[in-house]
C-alpha beads as a LAMMPS data file, in Angstrom:
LAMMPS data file: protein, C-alpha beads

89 atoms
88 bonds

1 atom types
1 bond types

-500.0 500.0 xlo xhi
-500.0 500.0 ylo yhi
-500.0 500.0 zlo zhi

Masses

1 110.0

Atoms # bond

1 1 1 401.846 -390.899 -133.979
2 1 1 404.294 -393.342 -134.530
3 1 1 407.725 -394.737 -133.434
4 1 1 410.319 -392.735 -134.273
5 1 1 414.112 -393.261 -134.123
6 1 1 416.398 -390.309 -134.749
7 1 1 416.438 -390.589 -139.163
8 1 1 414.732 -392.874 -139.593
9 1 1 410.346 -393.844 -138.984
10 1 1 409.245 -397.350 -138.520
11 1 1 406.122 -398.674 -139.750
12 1 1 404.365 -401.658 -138.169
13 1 1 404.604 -404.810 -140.320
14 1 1 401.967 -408.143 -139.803
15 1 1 404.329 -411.402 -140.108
16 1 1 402.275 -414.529 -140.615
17 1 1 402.864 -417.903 -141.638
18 1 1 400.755 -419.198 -144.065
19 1 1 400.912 -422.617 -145.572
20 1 1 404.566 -422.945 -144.433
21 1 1 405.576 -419.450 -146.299
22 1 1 405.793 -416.345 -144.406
23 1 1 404.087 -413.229 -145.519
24 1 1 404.874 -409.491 -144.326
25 1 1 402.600 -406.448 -144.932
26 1 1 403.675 -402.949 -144.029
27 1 1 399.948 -402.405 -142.387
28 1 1 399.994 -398.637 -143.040
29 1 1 400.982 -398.775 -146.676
30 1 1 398.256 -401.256 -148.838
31 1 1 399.891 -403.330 -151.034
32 1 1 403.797 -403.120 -149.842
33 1 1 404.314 -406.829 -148.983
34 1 1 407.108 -409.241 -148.972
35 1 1 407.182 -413.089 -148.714
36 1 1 410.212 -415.318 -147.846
37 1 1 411.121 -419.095 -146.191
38 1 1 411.478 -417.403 -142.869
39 1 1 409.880 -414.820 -140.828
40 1 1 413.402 -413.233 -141.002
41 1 1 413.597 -413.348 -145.006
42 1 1 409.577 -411.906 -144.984
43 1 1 410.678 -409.256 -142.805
44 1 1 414.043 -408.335 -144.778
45 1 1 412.174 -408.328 -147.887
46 1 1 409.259 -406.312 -146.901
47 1 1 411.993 -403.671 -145.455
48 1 1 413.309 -403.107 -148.750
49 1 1 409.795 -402.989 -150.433
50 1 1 409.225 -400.078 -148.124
51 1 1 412.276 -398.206 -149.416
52 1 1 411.330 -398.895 -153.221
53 1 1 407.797 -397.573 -152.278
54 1 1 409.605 -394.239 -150.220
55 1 1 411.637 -393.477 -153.447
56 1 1 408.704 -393.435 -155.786
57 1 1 406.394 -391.583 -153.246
58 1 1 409.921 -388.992 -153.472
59 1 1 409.920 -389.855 -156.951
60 1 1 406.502 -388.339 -157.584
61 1 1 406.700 -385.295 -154.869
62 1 1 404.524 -387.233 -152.227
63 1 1 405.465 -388.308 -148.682
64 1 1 404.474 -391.332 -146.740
65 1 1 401.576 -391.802 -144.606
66 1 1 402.430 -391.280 -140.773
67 1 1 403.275 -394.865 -139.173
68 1 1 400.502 -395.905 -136.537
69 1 1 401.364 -397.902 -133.640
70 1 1 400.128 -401.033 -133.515
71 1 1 399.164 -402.902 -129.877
72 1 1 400.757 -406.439 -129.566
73 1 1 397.376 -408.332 -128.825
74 1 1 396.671 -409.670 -131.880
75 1 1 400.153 -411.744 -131.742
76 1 1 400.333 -415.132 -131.683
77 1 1 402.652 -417.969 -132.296
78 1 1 401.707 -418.158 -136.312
79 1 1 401.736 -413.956 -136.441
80 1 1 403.277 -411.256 -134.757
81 1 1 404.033 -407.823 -135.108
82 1 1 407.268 -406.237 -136.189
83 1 1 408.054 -402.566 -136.936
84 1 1 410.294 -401.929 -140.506
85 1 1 412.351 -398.666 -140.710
86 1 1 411.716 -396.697 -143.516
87 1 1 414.650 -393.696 -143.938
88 1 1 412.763 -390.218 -144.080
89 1 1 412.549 -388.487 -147.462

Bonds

1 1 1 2
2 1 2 3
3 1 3 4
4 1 4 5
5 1 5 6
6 1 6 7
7 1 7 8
8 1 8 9
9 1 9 10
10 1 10 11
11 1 11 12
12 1 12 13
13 1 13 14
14 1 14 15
15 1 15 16
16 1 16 17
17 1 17 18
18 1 18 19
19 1 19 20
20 1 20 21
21 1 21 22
22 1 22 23
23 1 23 24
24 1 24 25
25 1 25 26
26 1 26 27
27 1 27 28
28 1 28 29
29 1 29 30
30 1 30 31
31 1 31 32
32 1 32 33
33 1 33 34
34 1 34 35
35 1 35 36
36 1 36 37
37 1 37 38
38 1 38 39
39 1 39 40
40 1 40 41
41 1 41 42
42 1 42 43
43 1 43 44
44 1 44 45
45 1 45 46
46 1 46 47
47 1 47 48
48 1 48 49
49 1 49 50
50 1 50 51
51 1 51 52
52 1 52 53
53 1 53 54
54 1 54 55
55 1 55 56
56 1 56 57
57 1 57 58
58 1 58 59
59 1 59 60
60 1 60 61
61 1 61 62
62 1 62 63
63 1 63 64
64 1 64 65
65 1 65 66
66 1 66 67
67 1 67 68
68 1 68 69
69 1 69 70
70 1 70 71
71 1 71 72
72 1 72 73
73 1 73 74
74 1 74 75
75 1 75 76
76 1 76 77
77 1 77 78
78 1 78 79
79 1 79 80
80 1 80 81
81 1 81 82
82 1 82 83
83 1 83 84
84 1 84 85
85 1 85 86
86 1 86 87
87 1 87 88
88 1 88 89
């Protein structure tokens, strides 16, 4: 199960740096990624590439897989965790 926040889910994002450009994957959802300058932009812009990817799973009658939690051991200072809220369908 995973966190949940009256209206709204969040899904577990990996920020990295890579190369000097930050990359964010929603880890439960292959494929829904953002990149940006910062770790802020990567995570802003992977937040809205999880709502584009809610409203055509709502689009097409399907609903999103159930966010896992993910354990904070595999951060470092070059990746870290962060969670992305996703509004519920």
């Amino acid at each position: 199960m995973g966190i949940y926040l009256k209206g709204l889910d969040l899904y577990p994002a990996l920020v990295r740096c890579e190369g000097g450009i930050y990359r964010a994957d929603v880890i439960d959802i292959p494929g829904c990624r953002a990149y940006g300058a910062s770790a802020c932009e990567a995570e802003a812009k992977v937040g809205e590439a999880l709502n584009a990817h809610v409203a055509r799973l709502g689009r097409d009658g399907r609903a999103l897989p159930t966010p896992s939690v993910i354990e904070q051991a595999g951060s470092g200072a070059d990746r870290y965790f962060a969670y992305i809220a996703a509004p519920l369908p």
